[in-house]
Structure formats: C-alpha cells, structure tokens
FIKOL-789848 format. One line per 2 residues: for each residue x, y, z of N, C-alpha, C. Coordinates in steps of 0.02 Angstrom, whole numbers, plus 50000, padded with zeros to 5 digits. Atoms other than C-alpha are relative to their C-alpha. Layout:
BEGIN
X/Y/Z/X/Y/Z/X/Y/Z; ...;
//
This chain:
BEGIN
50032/49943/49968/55495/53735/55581/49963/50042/49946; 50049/49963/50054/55352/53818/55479/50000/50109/50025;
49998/49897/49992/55402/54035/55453/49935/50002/50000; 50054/49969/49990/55260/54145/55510/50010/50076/49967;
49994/49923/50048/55233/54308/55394/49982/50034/50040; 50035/49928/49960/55207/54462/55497/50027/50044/49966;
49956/49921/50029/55285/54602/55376/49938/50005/49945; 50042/49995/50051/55125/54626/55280/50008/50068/49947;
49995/49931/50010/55153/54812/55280/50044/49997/49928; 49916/50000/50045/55329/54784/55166/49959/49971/49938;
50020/50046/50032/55228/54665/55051/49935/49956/50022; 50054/50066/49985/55076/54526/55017/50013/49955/49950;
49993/50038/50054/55070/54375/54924/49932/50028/49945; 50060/49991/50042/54966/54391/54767/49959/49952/50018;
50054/50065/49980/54801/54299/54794/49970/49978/49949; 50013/50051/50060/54752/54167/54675/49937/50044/49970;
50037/49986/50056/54610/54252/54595/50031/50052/49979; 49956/49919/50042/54731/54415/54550/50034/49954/49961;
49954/50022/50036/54859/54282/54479/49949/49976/49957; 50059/50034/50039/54704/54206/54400/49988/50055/49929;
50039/49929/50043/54621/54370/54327/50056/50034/49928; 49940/49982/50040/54822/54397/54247/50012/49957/49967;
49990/50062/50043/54847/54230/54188/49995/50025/49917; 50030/49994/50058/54763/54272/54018/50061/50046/49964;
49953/49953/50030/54888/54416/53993/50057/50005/49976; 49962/50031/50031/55025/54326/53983/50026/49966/49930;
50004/50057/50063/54988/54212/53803/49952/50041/49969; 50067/49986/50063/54816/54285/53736/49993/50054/49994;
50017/49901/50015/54790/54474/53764/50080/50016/49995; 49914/49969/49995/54962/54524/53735/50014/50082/49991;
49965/49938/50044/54939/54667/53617/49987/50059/50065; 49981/49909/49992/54987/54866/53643/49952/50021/50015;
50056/49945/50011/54834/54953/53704/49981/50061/49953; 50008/49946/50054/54882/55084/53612/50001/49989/49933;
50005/50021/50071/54874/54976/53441/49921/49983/49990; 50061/50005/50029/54725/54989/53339/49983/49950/49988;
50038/50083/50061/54715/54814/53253/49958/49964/50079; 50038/50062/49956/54597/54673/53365/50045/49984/50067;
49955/50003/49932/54740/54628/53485/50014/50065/50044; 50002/49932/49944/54763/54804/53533/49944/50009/50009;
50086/49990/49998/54582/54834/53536/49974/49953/50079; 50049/50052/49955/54547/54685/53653/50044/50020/50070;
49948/49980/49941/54694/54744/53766/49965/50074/50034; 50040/49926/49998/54603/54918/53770/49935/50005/50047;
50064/50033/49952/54445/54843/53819/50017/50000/50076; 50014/50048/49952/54512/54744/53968/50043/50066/50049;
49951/49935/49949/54616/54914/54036/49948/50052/50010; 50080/49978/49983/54463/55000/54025/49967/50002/50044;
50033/50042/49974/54368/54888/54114/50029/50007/50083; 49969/50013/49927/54505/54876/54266/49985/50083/50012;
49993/49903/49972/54513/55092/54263/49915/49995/50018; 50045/50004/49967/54326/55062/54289/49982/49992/50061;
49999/50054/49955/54319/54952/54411/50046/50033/50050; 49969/49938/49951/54459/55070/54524/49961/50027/50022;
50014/49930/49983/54349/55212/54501/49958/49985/50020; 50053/50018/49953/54200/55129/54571/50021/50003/50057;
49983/50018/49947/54293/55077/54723/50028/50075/50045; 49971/49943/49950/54383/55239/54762/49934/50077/49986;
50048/49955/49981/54210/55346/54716/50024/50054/49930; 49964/49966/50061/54297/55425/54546/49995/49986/49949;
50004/50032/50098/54289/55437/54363/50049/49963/49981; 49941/50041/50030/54378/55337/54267/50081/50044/49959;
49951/49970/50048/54479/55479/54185/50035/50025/50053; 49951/49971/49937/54561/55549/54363/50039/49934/50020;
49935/50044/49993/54655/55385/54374/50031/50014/49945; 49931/49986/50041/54833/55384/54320/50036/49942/50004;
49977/50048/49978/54922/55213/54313/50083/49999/49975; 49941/49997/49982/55096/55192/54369/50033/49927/50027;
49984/50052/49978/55214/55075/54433/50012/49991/50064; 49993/49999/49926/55204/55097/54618/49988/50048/50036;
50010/49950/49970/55185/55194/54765/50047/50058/49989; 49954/49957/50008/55340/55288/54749/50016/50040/49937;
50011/49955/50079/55329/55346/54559/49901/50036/50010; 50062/49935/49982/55129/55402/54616/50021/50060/50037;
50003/49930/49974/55182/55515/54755/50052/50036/49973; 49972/49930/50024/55324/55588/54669/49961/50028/49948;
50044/49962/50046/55207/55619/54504/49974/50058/50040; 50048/49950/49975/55093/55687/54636/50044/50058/50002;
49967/49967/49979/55213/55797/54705/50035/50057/49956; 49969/49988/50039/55323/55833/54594/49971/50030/49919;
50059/49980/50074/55187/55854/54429/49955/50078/49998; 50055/49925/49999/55077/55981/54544/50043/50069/49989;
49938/49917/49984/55243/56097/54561/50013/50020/49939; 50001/50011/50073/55299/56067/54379/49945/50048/49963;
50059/49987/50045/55132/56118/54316/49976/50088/50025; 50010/49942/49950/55112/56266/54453/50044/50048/49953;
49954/49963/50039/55277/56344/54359/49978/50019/49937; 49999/49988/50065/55227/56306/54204/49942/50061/49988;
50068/49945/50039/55062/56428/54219/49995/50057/50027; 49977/49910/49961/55145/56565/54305/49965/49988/50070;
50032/49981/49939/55075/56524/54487/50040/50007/50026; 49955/49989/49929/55150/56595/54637/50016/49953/50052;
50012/50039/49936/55114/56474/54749/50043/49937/49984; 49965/50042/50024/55246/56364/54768/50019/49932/50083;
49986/50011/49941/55253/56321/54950/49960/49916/49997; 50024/50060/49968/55257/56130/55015/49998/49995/50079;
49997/50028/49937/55197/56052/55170/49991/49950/50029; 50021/50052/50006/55215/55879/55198/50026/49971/50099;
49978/50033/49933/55231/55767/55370/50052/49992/50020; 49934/50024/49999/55365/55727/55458/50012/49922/50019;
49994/50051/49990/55321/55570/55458/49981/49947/49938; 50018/50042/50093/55281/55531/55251/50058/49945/50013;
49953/50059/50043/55349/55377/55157/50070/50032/49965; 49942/49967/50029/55547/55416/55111/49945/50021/49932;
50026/49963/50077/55449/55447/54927/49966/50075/50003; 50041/49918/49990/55352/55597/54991/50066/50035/50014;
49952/49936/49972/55516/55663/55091/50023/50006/49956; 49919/49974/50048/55651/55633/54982/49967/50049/49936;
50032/49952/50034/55539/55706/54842/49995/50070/50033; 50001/49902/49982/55513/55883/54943/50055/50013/50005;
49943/49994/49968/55687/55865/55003/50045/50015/49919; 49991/49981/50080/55727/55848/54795/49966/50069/49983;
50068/49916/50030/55601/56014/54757/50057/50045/50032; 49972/49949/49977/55681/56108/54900/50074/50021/49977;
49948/49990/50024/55854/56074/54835/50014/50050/49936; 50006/49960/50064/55798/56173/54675/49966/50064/50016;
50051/49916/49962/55715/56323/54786/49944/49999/49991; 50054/50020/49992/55554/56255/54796/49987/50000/50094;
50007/49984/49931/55493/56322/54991/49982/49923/50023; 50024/50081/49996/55464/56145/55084/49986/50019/50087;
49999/50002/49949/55394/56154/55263/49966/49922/50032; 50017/50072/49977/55391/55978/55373/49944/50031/50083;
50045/49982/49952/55232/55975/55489/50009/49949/50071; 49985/50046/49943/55283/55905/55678/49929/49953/50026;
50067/50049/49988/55183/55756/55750/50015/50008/50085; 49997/49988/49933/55142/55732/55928/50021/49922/50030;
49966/50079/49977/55192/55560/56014/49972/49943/50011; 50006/50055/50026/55098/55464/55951/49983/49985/49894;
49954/49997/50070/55144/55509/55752/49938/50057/49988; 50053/49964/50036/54986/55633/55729/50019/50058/49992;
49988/49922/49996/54991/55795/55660/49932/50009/50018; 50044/49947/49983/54888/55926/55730/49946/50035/49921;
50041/49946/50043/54734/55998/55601/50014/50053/50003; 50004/49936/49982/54739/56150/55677/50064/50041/49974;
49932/49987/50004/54941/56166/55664/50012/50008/49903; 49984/49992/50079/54924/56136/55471/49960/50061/49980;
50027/49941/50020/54790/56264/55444/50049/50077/50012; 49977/49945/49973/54897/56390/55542/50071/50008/49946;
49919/49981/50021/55073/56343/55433/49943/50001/49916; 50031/50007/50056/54942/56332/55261/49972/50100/49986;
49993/49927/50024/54990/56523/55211/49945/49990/49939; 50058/49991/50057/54911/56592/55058/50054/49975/49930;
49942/50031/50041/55078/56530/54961/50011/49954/49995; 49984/50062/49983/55061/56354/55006/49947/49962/49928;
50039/50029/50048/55009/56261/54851/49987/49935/50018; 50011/50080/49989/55009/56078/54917/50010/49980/50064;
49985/50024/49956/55006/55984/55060/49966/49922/49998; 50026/50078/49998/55034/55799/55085/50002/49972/50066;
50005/50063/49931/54983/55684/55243/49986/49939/49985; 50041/50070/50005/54965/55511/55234/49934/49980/50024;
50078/50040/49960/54809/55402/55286/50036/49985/50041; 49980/50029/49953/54917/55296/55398/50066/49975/50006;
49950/50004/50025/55077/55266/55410/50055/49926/50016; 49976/50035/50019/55198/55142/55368/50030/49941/50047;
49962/50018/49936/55293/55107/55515/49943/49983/50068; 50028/50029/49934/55198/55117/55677/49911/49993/50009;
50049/50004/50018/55025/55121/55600/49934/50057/50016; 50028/49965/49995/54943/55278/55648/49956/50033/49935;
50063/49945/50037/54783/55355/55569/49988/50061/50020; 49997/49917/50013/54794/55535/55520/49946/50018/49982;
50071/49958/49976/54637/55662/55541/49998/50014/49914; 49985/49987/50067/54656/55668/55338/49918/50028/49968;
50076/49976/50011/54460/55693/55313/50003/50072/50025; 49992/49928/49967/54476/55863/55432/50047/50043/49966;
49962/49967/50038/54639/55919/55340/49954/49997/49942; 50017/49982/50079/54567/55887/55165/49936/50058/50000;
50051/49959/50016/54401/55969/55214/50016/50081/50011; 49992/49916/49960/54463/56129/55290/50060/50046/49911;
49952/49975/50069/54607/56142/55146/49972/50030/49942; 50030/49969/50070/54499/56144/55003/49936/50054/50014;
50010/49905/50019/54395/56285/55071/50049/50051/50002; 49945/49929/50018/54568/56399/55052/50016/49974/49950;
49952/50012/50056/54598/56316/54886/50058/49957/49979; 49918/50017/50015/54755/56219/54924/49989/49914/49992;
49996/50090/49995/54773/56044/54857/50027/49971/50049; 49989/50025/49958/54793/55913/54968/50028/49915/49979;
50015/50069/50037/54869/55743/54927/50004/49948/50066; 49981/50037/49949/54863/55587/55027/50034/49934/49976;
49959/50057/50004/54984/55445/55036/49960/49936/50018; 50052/50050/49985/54843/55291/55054/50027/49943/49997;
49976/50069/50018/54956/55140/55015/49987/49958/50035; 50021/50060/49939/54937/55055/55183/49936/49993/49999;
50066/49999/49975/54744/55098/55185/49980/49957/49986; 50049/50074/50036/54661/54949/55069/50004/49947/50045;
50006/50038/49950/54591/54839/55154/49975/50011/50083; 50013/49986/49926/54576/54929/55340/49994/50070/49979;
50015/49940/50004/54528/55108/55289/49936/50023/49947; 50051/49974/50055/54372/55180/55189/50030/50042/49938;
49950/49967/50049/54448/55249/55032/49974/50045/49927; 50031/49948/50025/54308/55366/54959/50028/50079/49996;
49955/49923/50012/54411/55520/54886/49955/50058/50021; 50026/49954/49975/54257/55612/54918/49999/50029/50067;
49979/49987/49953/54267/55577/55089/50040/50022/50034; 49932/49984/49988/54428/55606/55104/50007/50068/49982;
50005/49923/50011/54402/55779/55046/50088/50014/49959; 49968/49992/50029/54558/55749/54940/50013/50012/49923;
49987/49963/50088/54642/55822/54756/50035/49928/49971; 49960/50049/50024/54767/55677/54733/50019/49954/50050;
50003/50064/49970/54771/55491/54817/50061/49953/49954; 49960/50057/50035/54918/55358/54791/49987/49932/50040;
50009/50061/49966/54895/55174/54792/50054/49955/49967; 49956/50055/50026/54997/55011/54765/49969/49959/50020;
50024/50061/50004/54961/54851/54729/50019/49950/50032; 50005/50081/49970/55050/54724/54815/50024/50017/50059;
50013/49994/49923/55023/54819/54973/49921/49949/50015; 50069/50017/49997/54832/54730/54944/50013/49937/49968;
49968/50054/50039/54895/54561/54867/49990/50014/49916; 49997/50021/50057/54892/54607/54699/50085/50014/49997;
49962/50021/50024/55049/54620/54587/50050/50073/50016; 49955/49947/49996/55214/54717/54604/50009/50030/49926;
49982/49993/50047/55249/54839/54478/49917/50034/49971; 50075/49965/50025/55067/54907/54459/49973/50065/50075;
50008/49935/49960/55021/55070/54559/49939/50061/49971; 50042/49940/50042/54889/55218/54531/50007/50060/50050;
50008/49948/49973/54875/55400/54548/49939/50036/49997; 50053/49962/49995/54713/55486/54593/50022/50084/49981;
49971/49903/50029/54714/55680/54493/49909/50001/49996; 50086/49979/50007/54528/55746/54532/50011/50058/49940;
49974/49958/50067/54506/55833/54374/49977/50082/50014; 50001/49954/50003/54529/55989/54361/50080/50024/50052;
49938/49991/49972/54703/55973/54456/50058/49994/49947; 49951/50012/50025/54850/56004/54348/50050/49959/50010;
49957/50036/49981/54989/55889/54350/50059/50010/49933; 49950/50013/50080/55162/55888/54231/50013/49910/49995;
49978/50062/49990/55204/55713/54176/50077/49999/50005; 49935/50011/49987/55378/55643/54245/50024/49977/49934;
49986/50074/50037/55390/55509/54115/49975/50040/49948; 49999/49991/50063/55399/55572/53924/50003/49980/49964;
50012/50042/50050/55365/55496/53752/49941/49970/49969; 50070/50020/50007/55197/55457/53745/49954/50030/50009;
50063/49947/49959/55017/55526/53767/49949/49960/50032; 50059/50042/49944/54954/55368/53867/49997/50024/50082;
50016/49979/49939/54866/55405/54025/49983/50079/49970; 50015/49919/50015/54801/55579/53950/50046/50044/49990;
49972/49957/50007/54942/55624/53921/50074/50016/50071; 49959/49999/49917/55025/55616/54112/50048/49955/50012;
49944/50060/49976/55113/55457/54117/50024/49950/49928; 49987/50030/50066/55209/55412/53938/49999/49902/50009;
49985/50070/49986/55225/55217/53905/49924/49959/49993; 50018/50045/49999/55151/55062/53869/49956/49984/50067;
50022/50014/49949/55030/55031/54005/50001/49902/50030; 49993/50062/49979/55049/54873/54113/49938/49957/50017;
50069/50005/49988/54882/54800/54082/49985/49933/50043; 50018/50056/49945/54903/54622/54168/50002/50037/50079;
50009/49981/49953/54933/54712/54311/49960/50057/50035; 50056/49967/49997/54815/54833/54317/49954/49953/50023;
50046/50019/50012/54689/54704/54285/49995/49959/50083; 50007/50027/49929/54753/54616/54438/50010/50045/50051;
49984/49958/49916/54767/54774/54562/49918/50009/49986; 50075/49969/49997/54575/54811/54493/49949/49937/50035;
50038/50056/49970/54532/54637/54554/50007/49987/50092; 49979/50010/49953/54632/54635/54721/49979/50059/50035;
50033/49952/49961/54561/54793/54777/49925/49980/49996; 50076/49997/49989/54397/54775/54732/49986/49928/50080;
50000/50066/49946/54425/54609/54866/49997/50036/50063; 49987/49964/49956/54512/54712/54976/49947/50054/50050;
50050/49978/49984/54364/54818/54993/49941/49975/50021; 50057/50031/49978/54220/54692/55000/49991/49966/50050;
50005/50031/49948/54315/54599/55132/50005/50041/50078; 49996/49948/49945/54348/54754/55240/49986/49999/50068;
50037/50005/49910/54231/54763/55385/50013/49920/50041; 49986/50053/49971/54261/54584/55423/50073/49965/50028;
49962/50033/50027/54427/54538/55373/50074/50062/50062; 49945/49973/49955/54506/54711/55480/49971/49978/50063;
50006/50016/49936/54407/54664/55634/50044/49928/50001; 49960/50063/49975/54484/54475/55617/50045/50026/50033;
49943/49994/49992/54646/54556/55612/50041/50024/50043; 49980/49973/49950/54629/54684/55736/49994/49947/50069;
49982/50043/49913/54596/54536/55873/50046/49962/50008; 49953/50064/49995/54704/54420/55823/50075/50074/50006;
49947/49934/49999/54828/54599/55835/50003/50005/50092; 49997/49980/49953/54761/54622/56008/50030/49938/50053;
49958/50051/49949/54805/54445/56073/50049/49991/50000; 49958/50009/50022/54954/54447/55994/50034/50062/50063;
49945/49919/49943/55011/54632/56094/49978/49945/50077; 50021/50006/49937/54900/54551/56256/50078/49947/50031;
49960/50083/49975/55022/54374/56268/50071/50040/50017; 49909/49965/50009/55201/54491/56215/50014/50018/50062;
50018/49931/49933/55133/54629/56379/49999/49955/50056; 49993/50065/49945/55101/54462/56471/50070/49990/50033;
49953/50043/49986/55254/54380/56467/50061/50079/50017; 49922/49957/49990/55386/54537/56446/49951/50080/50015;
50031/49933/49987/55286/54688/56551/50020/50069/49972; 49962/49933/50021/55409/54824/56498/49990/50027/49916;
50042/49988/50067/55344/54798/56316/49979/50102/50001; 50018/49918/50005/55324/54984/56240/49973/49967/49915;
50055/49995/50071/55197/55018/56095/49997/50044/49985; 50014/49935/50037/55227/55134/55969/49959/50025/49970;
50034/49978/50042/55110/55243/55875/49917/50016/50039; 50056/49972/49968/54911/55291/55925/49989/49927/50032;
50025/50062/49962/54852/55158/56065/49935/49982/49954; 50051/50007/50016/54676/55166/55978/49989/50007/49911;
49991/49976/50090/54692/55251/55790/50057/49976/49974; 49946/50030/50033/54805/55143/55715/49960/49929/49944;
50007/50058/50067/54815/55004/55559/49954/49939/50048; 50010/50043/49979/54718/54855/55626/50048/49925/50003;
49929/50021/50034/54857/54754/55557/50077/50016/50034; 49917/49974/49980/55020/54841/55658/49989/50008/50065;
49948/50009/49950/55115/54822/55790/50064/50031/50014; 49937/49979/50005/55264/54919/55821/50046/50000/50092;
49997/50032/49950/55348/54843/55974/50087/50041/50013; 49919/50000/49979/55527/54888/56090/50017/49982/50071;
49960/50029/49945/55620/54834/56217/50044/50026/50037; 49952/49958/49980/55755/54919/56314/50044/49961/50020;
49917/50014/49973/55923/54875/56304/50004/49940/49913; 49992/50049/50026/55867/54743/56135/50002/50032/49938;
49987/49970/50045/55941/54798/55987/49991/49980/49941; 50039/50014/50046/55848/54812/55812/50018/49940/49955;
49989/50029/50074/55959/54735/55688/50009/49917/50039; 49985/50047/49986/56007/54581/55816/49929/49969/50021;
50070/50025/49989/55819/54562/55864/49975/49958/49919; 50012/50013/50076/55776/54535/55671/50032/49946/49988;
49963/50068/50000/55926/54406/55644/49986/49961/50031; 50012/50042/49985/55870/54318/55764/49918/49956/50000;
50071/50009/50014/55679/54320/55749/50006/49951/49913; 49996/50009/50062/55722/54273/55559/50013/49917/50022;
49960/50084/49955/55817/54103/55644/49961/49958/50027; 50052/50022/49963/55677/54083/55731/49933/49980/49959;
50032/50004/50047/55567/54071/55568/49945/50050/50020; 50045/49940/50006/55467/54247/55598/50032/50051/49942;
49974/49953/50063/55473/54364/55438/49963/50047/50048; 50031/49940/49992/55466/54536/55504/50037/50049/50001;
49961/49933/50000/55541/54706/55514/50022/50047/50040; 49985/49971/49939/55608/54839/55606/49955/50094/49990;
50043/49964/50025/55507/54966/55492/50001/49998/49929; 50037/50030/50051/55477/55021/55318/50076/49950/49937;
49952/50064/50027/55560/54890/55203/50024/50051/49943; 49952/49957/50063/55639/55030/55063/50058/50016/50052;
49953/49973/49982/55735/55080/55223/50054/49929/50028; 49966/50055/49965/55804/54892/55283/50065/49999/49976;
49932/50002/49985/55971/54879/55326/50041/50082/50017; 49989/49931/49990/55988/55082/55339/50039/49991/50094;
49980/50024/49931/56100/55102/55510/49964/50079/50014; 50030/49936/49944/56009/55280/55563/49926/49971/50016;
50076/50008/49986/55850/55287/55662/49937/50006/49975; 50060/50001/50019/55691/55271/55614/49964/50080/50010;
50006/49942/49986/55647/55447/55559/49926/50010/50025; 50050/49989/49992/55467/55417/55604/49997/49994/50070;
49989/50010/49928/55506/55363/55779/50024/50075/50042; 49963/49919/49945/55622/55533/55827/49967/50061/49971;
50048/49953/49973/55490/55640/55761/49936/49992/50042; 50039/49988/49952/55373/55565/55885/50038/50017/50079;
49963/49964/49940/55514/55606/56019/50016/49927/50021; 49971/50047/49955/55562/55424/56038/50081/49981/49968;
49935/50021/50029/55747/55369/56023/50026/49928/50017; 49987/50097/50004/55796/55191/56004/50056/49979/50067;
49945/50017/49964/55954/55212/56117/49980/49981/50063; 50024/49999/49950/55834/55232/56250/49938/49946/49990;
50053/50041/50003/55672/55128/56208/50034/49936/49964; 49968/50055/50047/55787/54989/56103/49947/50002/49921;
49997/49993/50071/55775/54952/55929/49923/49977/49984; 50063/50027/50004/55580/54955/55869/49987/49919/49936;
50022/50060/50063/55508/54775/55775/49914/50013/49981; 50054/49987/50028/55359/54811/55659/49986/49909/49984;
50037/50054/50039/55242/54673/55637/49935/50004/49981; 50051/49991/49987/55112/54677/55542/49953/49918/49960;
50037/50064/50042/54974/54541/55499/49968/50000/49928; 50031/49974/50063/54898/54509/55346/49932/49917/49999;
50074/50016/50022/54727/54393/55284/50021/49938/50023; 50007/50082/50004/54811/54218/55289/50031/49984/50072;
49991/49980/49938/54874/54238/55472/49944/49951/50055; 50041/50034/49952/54776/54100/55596/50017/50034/50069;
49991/49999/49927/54748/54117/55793/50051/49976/50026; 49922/50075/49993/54862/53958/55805/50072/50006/49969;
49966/49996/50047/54974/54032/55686/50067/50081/50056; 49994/49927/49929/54974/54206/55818/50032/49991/50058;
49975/50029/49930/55002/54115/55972/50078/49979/49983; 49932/50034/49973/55155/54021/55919/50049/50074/49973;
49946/49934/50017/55242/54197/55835/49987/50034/50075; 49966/49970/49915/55222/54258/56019/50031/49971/50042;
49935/50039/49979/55303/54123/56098/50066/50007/49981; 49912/49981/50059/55456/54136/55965/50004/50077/50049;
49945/49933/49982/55467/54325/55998/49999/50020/50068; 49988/49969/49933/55439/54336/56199/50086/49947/50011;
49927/50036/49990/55584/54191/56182/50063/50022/49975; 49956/49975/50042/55692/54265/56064/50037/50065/50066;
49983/49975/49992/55695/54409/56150/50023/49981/50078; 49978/50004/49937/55709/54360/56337/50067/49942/49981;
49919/50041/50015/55883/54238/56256/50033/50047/50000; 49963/49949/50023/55941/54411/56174/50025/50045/50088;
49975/49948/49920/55935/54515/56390/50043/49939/50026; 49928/50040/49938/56032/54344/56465/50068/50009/49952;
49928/50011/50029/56142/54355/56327/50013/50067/50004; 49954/49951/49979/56193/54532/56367/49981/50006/50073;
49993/49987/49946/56169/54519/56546/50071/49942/50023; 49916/50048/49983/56312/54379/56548/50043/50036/49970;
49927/49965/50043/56411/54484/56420/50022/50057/50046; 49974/49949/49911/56397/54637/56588/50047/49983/50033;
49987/50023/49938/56421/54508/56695/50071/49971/50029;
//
C-alpha cells in the first residue's frame, strides 16, 4: 500500500535543488563566516548572496533580515526582543496584543512576558478564526507597543485582513508583527504590502531545510537579542550562522515564489475535489475555518461522534500521513485552542483532521486519500454503533 502525504502544514520534503544548492556545504565551503582567511571569506560570500536573494523576494534590504533557526525562535525574538528593547530605552508602552488564534510560539511567548507583568491582551476571532480590524484598532490604546496576527493560520487555514491591520497600525505608530510561516508558496509576501515592522519565516514549511528560519526587523525597529556571545546578525542573533541552510531556504523560497500563481491554484482544486468526494460520500462533513479565505492547501475536516486521536491511528493504518492540527501540539489531550476560540468544541463537532496538500500530491494520488478517509471513517460510526448496540 503506497502512504499519501497530506500534513504539509507540519512539514515538506526538501526538494532536490535545495539539497543540491547545500550539497557543497557540507565538504568545500565549510569555513566560519565570521573567519577572515579564504574559507571564511568564501563562506561570507555565499551567506551574503542567500540574505540577498531573501530580500529580493520579501521586497527588503538585506540588512532587516535576521537568521535563525526556525519559526519559533523568530517569533519569540520578535516578540520578546521588541519588549526587551522597549525597557531598555525607557518606553512606556509595554502593552501586547496578539490573536487568539497565534502559533503556541506567539502565545506561550506573551503568556511568558505577561508572567513577568508585561500587559498581554488576546484579540477574539469570529467563527470562522478572523479577527475583526476594527476590534484591534479599538483594543490598540496609546500603550500598546506591539501587536501580532498571523497571515494564516496553522490549523484550519484561514487568511487574516493583515494588510488592513498593518496599514491602519502604523499610522498610530504601533509595530505590528506577522506570523507568515504557512504563507510561502500560497500568499504574496511583500512586507511593504503587508504594511508590516517584523515578519517570521521557516524553511521546511517551503521544502527547504529544518533548522534554518528568518526574522524580518524593518530598520529602524529595535529589537534585544535573545541569544548572546556574538555580534553576528548585527548584533541580534549571537552564533555561528547556519550557512548551508540559509543557502537552501534562499533557494526554496525563491521557488516557492516563482511557482506561486500556478502551483496554489493546482492545489486549491485538487483541495476542492478532495472536500467535494469527502461531502459526497459522508454529507454531515463540517469544514472548519473561512469557506473562501483560507490556505489553498487546507482542509480542516469533523465528524460527529469520530474521535481525533482514533481517526489518526487509523488513517495512519490506512497509509494517510496527516494530523489533527498543529504538529508541536501532537499527542496534547486538550482541545484545539484554535477551534474553541472560533466557538467550536470537539465533544460536539468530533475530533477535527487537518489535511493539508503540498506540490508532489497527484489527482490520482487525491482520489484514492478520499476513498481511505470516507472508509476509515464510516468503519470507525459501525464500530461504535455496535459498541451502543
């Protein structure tokens, strides 16, 4: 039985020209960027070259990237650096306001701040994960130094009004950061556009490599660095920079981007036949997140009465890789906190399965993962309607 990948969201494979573009880094470029002699020199070059090559793509200089090792060390920098730095220069403004529907890295980070008396206010979504513009302007006091929303989010794939927040924000001044990790690939990712201060990305959300990550700091935004010992990255992020992987997130985006317009429409149809066949066969099908503004790529599917963790075991059995949401929280036994701030509760809608597609994904490949999961799941209702019965 040949597994079908649908958890793109969680992960991608690297794609042969990123493993390609790294190859070299391994044996021949080895040295220290930060060493002067020829080997550091040539290492220098080729990190260069990739921070270039970013800042084209996201519309930015080369000196407002910050490179990191993931999404979750960007948004806390973000987060965590702007507050840091806020203290350090005597500002008042200390106030956060982030979604209630961020990546654990955004919450637990405010949820860390507030623990230290750092003000933290969570902005409610409506039911289908959006916050309100209007609602943030109104909680965006004159004390509010930051506010983070994602582009789209993790779980049930909703796209947030993040252009309207960023533009309205920065005429009162207040940075704005956005959580972009899911975007590459199915989102435009022009910071200008985006009317944003600070952007986080990861790499092997876009097939490049794990372990490589960046932080967008439009300059003139303070930040403290987490990470101490060094003055690489300007100073913001100590350490040895990870230049094979750089070199391969500067290659796998720039892809990510050129294949865009084509590559999310594939995805979104082969998304839509995929929901059409599920809605077919099992009517009661529920679909989480915006019917229309959502990932082209996601799916966030439930059932009533079919419960998450036994749906998954068995889908897995069935050779489908997929999830029940985001993969830092798998195996967690509480609900899906992005679900019960849109007002849905699992006890009642059953346990949600995220699937999402990704590039190497056929029609033929689509069809038979809906067979598997309308079967899977219509085995899982006889087998508790005999266990009633």
């Amino acid at each position: 039985m040949e597994r079908i990948y649908l958890d793109h969201a969680a992960t991608t494979p690297v794609r042969p020209e990123v493993a390609e573009a790294m190859r070299p880094f391994e044996e021949e470029v080895f040295g220290n960027p930060s060493s002067l002699h020829a080997r550091g020199r040539a290492a220098r070059e080729k990190l260069d070259e990739a921070r270039d090559r970013l800042a084209a793509v996201l519309g930015c200089r080369p000196g407002e990237l910050v490179f990191t090792s993931g999404g979750s060390e960007s948004d806390t920098l973000a987060i965590v650096g702007v507050v840091e730095a806020a203290i350090h220069r005597g500002d008042r403004r200390r106030k956060l306001l982030v979604s209630a529907v961020e990546h654990r890295a955004v919450l637990d980070t405010a949820r860390f701040l507030a623990r230290r008396g750092v003000p933290v206010e969570y902005l409610p979504v409506n039911r289908f994960g959006q916050v309100d513009p209007d609602f943030v302007l109104e909680r965006a006091t004159p004390d509010t130094l930051l506010v983070s929303v994602m582009y789209a989010n993790n779980e049930v794939g909703t796209i947030q009004p993040v252009q309207q927040i960023g533009r309205r924000l920065r005429e009162r001044g207040i940075l704005f950061h956005i959580d972009a990790v899911q975007a590459p690939g199915y989102l435009p990712l022009s910071v200008d556009e985006l009317h944003c201060d600070l952007l986080t990305l990861s790499a092997h959300k876009f097939y490049g490599p794990k372990g490589a990550g960046l932080l967008y700091v439009r300059r003139g935004v303070e930040i403290a660095p987490l990470i101490h010992g060094g003055a690489q990255e300007r100073g913001r992020r100590a350490g040895t920079e990870n230049v094979a992987g750089v070199v391969g997130m500067a290659v796998a985006l720039e892809l990510a981007e050129r294949e865009r317009p084509k590559e999310a429409l594939r995805q979104q149809s082969l998304r839509e036949r995929l929901l059409a066949y599920i809605r077919r066969e099992l009517p009661d099908t529920r679909l989480h997140g915006h019917p229309t503004e959502r990932l082209a790529n996601n799916l966030n599917l439930s059932w009533p009465g079919v419960a998450a963790d036994i749906l998954l075991f068995s889908l897995d059995l069935a050779g489908i890789d997929a999830s029940s949401g985001a993969a830092c929280s798998a195996g967690a036994l509480s609900e899906s906190h992005v679900l019960v701030s849109m007002g849905i509760r699992e006890r009642e809608a059953g346990g949600p399965l995220r699937l999402t597609l990704g590039r190497g994904n056929t029609e033929s490949e689509i069809d038979e993962a809906g067979r598997r999961i309308v079967a899977v799941v219509r085995e899982l209702r006889e087998r508790l309607a005999r266990s009633r019965g």
